[in-house]
C-alpha positions in Angstrom: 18.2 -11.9 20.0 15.2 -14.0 19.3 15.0 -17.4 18.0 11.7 -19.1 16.8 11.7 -22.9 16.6 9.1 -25.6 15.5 7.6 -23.1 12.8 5.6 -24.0 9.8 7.6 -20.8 7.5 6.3 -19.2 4.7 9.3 -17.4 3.2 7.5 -16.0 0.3 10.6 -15.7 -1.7 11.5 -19.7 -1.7 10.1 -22.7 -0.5 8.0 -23.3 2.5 9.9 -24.6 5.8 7.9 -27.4 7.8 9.4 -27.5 11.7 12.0 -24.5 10.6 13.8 -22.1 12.3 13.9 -18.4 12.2 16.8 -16.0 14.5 16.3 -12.5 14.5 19.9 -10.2 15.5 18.9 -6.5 16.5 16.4 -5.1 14.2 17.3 -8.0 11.2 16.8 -11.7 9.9 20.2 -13.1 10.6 19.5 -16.7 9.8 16.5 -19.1 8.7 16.6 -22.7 7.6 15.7 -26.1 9.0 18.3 -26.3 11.7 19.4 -23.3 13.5 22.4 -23.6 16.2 21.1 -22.1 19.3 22.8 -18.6 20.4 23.4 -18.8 24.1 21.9 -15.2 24.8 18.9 -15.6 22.5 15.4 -15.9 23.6 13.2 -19.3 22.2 10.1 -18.3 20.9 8.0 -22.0 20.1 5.7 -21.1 17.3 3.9 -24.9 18.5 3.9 -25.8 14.5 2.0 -22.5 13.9 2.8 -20.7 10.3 5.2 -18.0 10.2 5.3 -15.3 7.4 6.5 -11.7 6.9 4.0 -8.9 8.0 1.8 -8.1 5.8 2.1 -5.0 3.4 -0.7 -2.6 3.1 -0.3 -0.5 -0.6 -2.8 1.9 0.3 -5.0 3.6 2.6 -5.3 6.7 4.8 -4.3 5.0 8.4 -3.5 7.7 10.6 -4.6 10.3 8.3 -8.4 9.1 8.6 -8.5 8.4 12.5 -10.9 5.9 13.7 -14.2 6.9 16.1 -13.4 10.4 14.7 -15.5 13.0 12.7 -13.9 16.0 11.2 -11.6 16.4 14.4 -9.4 13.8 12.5 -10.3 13.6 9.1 -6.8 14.7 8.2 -6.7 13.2 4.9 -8.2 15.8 1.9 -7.6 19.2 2.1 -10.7 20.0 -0.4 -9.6 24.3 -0.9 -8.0 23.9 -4.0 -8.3 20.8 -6.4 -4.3 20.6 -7.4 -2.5 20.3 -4.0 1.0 18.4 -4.4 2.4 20.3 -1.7 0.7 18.4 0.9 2.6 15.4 2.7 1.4 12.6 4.3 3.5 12.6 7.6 2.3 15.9 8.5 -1.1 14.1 9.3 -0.1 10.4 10.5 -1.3 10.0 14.1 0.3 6.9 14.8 -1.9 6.5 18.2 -4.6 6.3 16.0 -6.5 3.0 17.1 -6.4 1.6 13.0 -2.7 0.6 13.5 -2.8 -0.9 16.8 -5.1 -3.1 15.6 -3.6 -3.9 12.2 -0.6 -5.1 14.0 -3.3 -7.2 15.5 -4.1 -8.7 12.3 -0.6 -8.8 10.7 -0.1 -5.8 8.7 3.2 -4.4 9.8 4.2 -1.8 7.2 1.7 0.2 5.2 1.8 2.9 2.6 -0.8 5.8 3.6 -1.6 9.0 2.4 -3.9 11.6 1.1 -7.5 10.5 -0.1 -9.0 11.2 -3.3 -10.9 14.5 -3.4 -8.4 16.2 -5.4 -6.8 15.9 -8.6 -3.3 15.7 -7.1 -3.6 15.4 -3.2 -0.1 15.1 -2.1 2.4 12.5 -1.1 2.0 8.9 0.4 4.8 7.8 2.8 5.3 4.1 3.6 5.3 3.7 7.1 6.1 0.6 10.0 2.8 0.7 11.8 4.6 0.2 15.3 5.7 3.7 17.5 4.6 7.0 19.3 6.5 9.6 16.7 6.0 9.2 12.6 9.6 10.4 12.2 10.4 7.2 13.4 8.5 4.8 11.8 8.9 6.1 8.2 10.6 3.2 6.1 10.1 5.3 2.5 9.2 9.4 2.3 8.0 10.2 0.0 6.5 7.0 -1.8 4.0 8.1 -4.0 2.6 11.2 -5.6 -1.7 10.7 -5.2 -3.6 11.9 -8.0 -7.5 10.9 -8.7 -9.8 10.1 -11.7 -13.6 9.8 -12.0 -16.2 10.9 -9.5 -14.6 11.9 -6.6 -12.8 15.3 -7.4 -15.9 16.1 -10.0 -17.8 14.8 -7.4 -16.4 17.6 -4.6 -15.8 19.9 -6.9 -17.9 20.4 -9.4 -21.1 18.8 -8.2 -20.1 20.7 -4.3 -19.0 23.9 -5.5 -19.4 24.3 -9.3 -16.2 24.7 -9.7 -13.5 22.6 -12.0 -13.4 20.2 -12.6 -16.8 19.2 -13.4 -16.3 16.6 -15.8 -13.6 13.8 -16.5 -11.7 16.2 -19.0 -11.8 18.8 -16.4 -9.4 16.6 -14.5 -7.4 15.2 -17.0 -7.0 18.8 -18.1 -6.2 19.9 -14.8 -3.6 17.4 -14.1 -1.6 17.5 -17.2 -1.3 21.7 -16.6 0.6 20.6 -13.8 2.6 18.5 -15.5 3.4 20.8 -18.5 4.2 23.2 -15.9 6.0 20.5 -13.2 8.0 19.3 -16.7 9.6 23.0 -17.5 10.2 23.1 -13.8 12.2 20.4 -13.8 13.6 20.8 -17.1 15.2 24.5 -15.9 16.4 23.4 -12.6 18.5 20.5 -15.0 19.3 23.4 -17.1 21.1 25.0 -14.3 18.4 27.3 -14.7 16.7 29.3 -11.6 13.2 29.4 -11.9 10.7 31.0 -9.3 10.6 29.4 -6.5 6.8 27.0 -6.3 5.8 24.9 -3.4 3.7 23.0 -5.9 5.8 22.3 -8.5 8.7 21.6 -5.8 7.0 18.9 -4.4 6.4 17.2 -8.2 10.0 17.2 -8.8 10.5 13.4 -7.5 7.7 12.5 -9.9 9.1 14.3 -13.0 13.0 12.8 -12.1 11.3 9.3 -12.0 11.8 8.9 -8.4 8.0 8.1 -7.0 5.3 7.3 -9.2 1.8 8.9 -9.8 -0.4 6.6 -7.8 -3.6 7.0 -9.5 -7.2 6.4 -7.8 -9.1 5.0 -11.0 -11.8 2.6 -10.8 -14.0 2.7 -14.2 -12.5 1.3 -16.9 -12.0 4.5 -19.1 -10.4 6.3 -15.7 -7.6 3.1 -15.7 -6.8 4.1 -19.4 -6.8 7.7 -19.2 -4.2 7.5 -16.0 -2.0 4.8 -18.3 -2.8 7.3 -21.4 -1.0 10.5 -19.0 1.3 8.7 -17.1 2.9 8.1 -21.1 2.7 11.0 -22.7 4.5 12.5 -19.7 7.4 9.2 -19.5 6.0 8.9 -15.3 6.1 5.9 -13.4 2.2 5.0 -12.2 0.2 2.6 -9.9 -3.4 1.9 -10.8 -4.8 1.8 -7.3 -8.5 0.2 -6.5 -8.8 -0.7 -10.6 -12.4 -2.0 -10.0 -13.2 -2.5 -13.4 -9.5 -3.6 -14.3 -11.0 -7.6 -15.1 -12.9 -6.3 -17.8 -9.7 -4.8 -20.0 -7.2 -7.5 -18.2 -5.9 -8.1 -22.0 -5.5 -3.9 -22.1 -3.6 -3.8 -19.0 -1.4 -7.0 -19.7 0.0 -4.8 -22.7 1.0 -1.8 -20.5 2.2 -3.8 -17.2 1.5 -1.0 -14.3 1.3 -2.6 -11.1 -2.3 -3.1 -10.2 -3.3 -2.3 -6.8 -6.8 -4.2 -6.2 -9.3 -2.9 -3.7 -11.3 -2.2 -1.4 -13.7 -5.1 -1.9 -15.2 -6.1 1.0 -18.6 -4.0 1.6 -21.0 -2.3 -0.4 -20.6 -0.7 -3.6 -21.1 3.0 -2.5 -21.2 4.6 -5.6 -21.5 3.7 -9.1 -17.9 3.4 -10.2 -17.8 0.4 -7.8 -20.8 -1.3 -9.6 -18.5 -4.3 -10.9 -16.0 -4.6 -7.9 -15.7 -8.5 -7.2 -13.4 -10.6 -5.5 -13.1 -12.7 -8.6 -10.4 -9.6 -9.7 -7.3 -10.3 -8.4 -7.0 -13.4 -9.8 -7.4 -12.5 -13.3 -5.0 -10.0 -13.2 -2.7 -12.0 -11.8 -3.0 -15.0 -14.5 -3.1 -12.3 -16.9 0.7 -11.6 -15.6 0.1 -8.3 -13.7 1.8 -7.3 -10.3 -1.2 -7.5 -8.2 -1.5 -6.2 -4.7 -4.6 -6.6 -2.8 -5.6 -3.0 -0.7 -8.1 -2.3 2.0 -8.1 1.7 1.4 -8.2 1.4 5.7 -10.3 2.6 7.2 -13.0 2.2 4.2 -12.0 -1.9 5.2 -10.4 -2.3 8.6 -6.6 -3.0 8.0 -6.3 -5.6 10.4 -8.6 -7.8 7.3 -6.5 -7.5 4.4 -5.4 -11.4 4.9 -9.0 -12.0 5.1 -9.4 -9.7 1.6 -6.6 -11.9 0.1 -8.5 -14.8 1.5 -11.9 -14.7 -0.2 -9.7 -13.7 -3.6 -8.3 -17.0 -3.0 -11.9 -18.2 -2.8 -13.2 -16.2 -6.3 -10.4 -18.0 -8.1 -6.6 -16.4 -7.3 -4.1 -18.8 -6.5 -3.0 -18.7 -2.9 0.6 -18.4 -3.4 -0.5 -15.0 -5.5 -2.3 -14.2 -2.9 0.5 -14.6 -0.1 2.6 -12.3 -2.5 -0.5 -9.8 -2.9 -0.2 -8.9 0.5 3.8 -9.0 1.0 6.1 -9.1 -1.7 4.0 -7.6 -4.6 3.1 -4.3 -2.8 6.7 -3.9 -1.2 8.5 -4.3 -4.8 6.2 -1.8 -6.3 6.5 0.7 -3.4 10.4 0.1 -3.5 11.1 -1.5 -0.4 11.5 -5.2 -1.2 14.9 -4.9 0.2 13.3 -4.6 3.7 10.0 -6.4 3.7 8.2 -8.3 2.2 9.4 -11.9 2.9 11.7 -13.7 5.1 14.9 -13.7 4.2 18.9 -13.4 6.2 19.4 -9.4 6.3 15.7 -7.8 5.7 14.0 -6.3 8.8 12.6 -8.7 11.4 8.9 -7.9 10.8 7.1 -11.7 11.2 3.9 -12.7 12.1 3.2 -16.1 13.9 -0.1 -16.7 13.4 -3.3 -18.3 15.5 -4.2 -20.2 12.1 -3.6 -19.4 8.4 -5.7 -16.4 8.0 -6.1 -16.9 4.2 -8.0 -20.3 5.1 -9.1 -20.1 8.5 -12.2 -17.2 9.8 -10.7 -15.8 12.7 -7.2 -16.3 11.7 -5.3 -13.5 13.2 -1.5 -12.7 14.9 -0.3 -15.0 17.8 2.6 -12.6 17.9 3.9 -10.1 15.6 7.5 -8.8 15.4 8.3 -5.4 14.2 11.9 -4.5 13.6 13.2 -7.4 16.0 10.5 -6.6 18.9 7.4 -8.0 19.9 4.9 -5.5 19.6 2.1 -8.0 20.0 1.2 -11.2 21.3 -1.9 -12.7 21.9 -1.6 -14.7 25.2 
């Protein structure tokens, strides 16, 4: 049992908590207010004034797939042999000694939603993850999460461009993807039947997209990519994300009218290739005034996880209010990858995961965990 006194809290979900207290049971928030009686077993943690949040939420990368100080020995992320490759699943990759989570935890992030990267049209399933442990099994909170597919240059870019081979162009991809889907739909639509269809490992694995279980999480940064994945996602009736959305400012208005979540990132770096040419910082923030769900992503390792508060940071500088931005890196990514009823915030009967921080990173360079608490344990702590 842990209790933390004289903390500055940031619930997230209700108002800020000067000189609160927060008491952690087992694994779960049991309590948090401004007085807290004092359990004669539990250990006092004094946060010294210092703020208190959830851990941060990370909405997408490749952490564990993508191993740090590695070349192909642990590039574990794309399977580039076949462009349409459902089948493949996340935890089957996740190292979690790879250094990237260690040092998230460092900087925060507690739970993060990794996966397959980009190369192919459909690369397989995401699985939200807690970012503390020695055995993925353990540390999954939600598998699977997502169902990755990817627009513009990267598959055309492997593919055709590599091996002249589809798809070579944006309707090669589109085209590609929907034949899964026209085939993933009649799938489906047997098995419902009572039907018995041959057995496919591909269309198997689309089954949670087509029952409305997981949504497509589309890679899309240009403009016309973010409208095409909106454009299939409805004429197929499938839940979506619109992950990176680079160019998403520009058709704010457009987006307002659908309401996918927006998944904003990475923006810290150089633009690598021209579908980033517009990425800015000033992003986030007019989504979010534009009334989106905005979540603010690193892509890790392409930005170090541990820096996503500083990513939500300088959107607070370009313009994005930084309550949003708070919620951008909590309570926004956790309610679209569906586990707001564990993270996220602070709040009597989620899981423990809080950071007491050095200095409010969204403000302060440096700004990084004092401590960080992971399902009721320290897992970190600075001193």
């Amino acid at each position: 049992m842990l209790l933390i006194r004289n903390a500055h809290i940031l619930p997230i979900v209700g108002e800020e908590i000067e000189n609160g207290c927060l008491l952690i049971e087992g694994s779960k928030i049991a309590a948090i207010g401004r007085e807290i009686p004092t359990p004669q077993e539990a250990e006092i943690i004094d946060a010294q004034g210092r703020l208190v949040t959830p851990g941060c939420v990370e909405a997408h990368c490749h952490v564990g797939l993508d191993n740090e100080g590695m070349n192909w020995e642990g590039a574990d992320f794309n399977e580039m042999v076949d462009p349409i490759t459902p089948q493949m699943r996340a935890i089957d990759s996740i190292n979690p000694l790879d250094e990237g989570l260690a040092e998230a935890i460092q900087g925060g992030v507690t739970t993060a939603c990794t996966g397959p990267g980009s190369a192919n049209v459909v690369g397989g399933t995401f699985a939200v993850i807690k970012l503390h442990g020695k055995r993925v099994d353990k540390m999954v909170l939600k598998d699977p999460a997502a169902m990755k597919c990817a627009f513009g240059e990267n598959p055309k870019g492997c593919y055709g461009k590599a091996g002249g081979k589809a798809p070579m162009t944006r309707m090669g991809t589109a085209a590609l993807l929907r034949e899964l889907l026209f085939r993933a739909k009649r799938y489906y639509d047997d098995k419902q039947a009572g039907k018995d269809p041959a057995f496919d490992m591909k269309l198997e694995a689309m089954l949670p997209v087509m029952a409305g279980e997981i949504p497509l999480k589309c890679h899309c940064h240009r403009a016309d990519d973010i409208l095409t994945a909106i454009r299939i996602a409805k004429e197929f009736g499938l839940r979506a994300t619109l992950d990176h959305c680079t160019d998403g400012e520009v058709i704010a208005d457009e987006l307002a009218e659908e309401d996918f979540p927006v998944l904003v990132g990475p923006t810290l770096g150089h633009k690598s290739k021209i579908e980033l040419a517009s990425k800015s910082f000033t992003t986030p923030g007019i989504l979010s005034r534009a009334g989106l769900c905005v979540s603010i992503i690193t892509d890790a390792p392409v930005i170090p996880l541990r820096f996503l508060p500083m990513c939500a940071g300088l959107a607070v500088n370009s313009g994005l209010d930084r309550q949003e931005a708070w919620k951008a890196i909590t309570i926004n990514p956790a309610r679209t990858l569906g586990v707001d009823d564990r993270v996220g915030s602070l709040e009597a009967g989620k899981d423990a995961d809080v950071v007491i921080w050095t200095a409010d990173p969204l403000s302060t360079v440096g700004g990084e965990a004092y401590i960080t608490i992971i399902d009721g344990k320290i897992v970190y702590h600075r001193a």
